[in-house]
N, C-alpha and C positions, 0 to 999 in steps of 0.2 A: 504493500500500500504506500502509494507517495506523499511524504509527510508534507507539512505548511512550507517549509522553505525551500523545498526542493521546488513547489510548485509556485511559488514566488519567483523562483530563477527561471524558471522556465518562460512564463505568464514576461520578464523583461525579454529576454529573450529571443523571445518570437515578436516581439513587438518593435526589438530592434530589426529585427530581419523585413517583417511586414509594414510596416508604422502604422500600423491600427489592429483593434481585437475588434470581434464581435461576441457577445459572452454568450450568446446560443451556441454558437460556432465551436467558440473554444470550451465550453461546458462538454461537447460533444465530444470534444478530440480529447479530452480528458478524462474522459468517461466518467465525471462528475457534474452536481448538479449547477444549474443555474444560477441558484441562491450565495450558491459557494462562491465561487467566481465573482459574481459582486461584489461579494462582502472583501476578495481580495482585491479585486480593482480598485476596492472605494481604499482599501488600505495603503495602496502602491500612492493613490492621490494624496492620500495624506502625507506622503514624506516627498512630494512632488518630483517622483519618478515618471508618472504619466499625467494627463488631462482626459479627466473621464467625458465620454459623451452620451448622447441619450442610447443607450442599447450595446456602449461597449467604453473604446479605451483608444486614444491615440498618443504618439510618442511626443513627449516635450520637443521643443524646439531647439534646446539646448543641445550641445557634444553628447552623447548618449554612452555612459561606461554604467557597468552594474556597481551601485557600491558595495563594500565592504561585508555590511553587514547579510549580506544576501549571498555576496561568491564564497563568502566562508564553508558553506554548507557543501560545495562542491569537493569532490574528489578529497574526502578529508585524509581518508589513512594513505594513500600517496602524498601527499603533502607533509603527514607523520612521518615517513621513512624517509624523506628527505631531509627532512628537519634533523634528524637523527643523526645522519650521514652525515653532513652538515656542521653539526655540532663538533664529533668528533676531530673536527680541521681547527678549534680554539684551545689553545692554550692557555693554561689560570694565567692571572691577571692579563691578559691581552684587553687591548682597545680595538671595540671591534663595532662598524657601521654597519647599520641596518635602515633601507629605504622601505616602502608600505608598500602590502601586498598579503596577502594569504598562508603564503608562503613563509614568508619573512615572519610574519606573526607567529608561525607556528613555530618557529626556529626560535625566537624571543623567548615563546615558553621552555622550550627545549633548555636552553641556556640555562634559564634562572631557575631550573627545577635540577638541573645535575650535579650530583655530589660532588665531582671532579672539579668542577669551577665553584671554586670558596670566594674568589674575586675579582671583578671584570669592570669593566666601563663599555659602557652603550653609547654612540653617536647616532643620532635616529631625528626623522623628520615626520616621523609617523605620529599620528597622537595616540590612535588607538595602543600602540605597541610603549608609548612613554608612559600611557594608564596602566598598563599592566605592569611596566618596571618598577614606576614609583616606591612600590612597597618593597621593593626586593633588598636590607638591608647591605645584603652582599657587593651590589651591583651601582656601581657611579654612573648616572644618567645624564646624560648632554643630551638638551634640543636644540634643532637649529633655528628654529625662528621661521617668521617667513609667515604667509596668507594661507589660511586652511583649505583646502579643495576639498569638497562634501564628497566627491565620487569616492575617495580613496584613502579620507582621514590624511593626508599629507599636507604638509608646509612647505610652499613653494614661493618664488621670488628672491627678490635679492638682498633680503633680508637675512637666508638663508647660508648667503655667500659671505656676507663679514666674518660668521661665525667659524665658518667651515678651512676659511682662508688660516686660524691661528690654530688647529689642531692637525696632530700627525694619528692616521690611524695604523693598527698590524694589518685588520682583514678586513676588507667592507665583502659585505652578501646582499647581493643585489637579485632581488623578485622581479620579472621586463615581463613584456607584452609578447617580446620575439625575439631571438635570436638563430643567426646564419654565419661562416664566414665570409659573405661579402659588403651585409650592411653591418655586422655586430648586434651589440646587445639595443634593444631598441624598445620605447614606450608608445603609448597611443595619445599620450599629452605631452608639449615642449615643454609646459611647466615644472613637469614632475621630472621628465629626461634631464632639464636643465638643472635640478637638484643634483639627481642622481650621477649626472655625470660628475659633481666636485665631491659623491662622495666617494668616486671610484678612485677620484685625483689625488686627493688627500689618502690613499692607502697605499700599505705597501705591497698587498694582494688582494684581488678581484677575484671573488667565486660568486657564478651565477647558478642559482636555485631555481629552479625552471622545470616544470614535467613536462612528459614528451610533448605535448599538444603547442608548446611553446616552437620548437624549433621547427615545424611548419606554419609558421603563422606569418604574416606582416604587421607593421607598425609605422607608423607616422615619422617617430621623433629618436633622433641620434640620442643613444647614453654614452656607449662607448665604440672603440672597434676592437674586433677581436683579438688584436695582439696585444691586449690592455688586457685580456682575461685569461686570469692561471687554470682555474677549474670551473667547471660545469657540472654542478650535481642535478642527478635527473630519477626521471622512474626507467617501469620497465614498458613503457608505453611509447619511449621514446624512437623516431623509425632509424632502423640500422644502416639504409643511407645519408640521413642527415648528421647521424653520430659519426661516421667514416669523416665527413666531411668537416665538420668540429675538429677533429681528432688531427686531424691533416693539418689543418691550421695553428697544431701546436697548442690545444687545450687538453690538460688531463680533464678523463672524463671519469665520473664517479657512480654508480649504479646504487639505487639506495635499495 
């Protein structure tokens, strides 16, 4: 049975794909009822994901990214064994950067929950990922500043850049939209590429967290190029030609 968030992600979705629902329609393709489906489109309006209409749903006008709190729900336990995989690349006290993503997040908890790491420092532009550090006694947290973007809980602008410019990091783990070796690692907002990119600069190693469905994809906005990135931890979802082709480029590749 497919629970409330799954059916959230979907219901965005497809709406990115079609720019309108119709909730007969989609109640059908759902094999749920009617009632249901309104009561989730009237929900999606309320956090002003969509503009409901008389008899369905069409897509804001706005850049259209699923936020946060909705892609979370996807592909959790690949995202757990990368996390994982991941983790194991920090050494105790390391200063180590984290950009916003899903991913990233789950690697955040990963960090602060390992016995191995008694003490670390976080650079992060995430807020949801600085909410979760906060309390972590262990753990010295650096934000960078910067204007919130709703899509993705991230601080972006140049705000971002004063801060980033006086700190040296060991590892930054960067979460992207896309990566290949011909464009690199890549976002779907220049906003957030253009954080990410000073956080890859300010490091002294670049590992991308990215499940397979990433290294077939496109994206809009330069973060980095690929000979700026040491490792690539992935699933096992990832295609065996695109990893060849990674791999050629001079990235270790890491299978979680």
């Amino acid at each position: 049975m497919v629970n409330r968030y799954e059916r959230l992600n979907r219901l965005l979705e497809l709406l990115a794909e079609r720019g309108q629902l119709e909730v007969e329609a989609v109640a059908a393709e759902f094999a749920t009822s009617v009632a249901t489906i309104r009561r989730d489109l009237d929900h999606l309006a309320r956090q002003q994901l969509l503009t409901r209409t008389r008899g369905g749903a069409v897509a804001n006008s706005v850049a259209y990214d699923l936020p946060m709190r909705y892609k979370a729900a996807r592909n959790p336990t690949q995202k757990q064994r990368i996390a994982a995989a991941a983790a194991r690349l920090v050494p105790n006290r390391a200063v180590v950067g984290l950009n916003g993503g899903t991913t990233t997040t789950e690697l955040a908890r990963t960090l602060a929950t390992s016995p191995e790491l008694t003490q670390l420092t976080v650079v992060t532009n995430a807020l949801n990922i600085a909410n979760e550090l906060t309390v972590r006694r262990h753990i010295k947290l650096v934000v960078t500043g910067g204007v919130a973007r709703p899509q993705s809980y991230e601080l972006i602008g140049p705000l971002g850049a004063s801060v980033l410019d006086q700190l040296a990091i060991d590892i930054t783990f960067l979460g992207v939209d896309a990566l290949d070796p011909v464009h690199g690692a890549r976002a779907h907002d220049e906003g957030e590429a253009s954080i990410n990119r000073l956080l890859a600069k300010r490091a002294r190693r670049v590992v991308i967290v990215a499940d397979g469905s990433k290294l077939t994809a496109h994206a809009f906005a330069k973060i980095c190029s690929i000979d700026e990135v040491e490792t690539l931890v992935t699933d096992d979802t990832a295609p065996a030609d695109a990893l060849e082709r990674i791999t050629g480029a001079g990235v270790r590749v890491l299978h979680a």
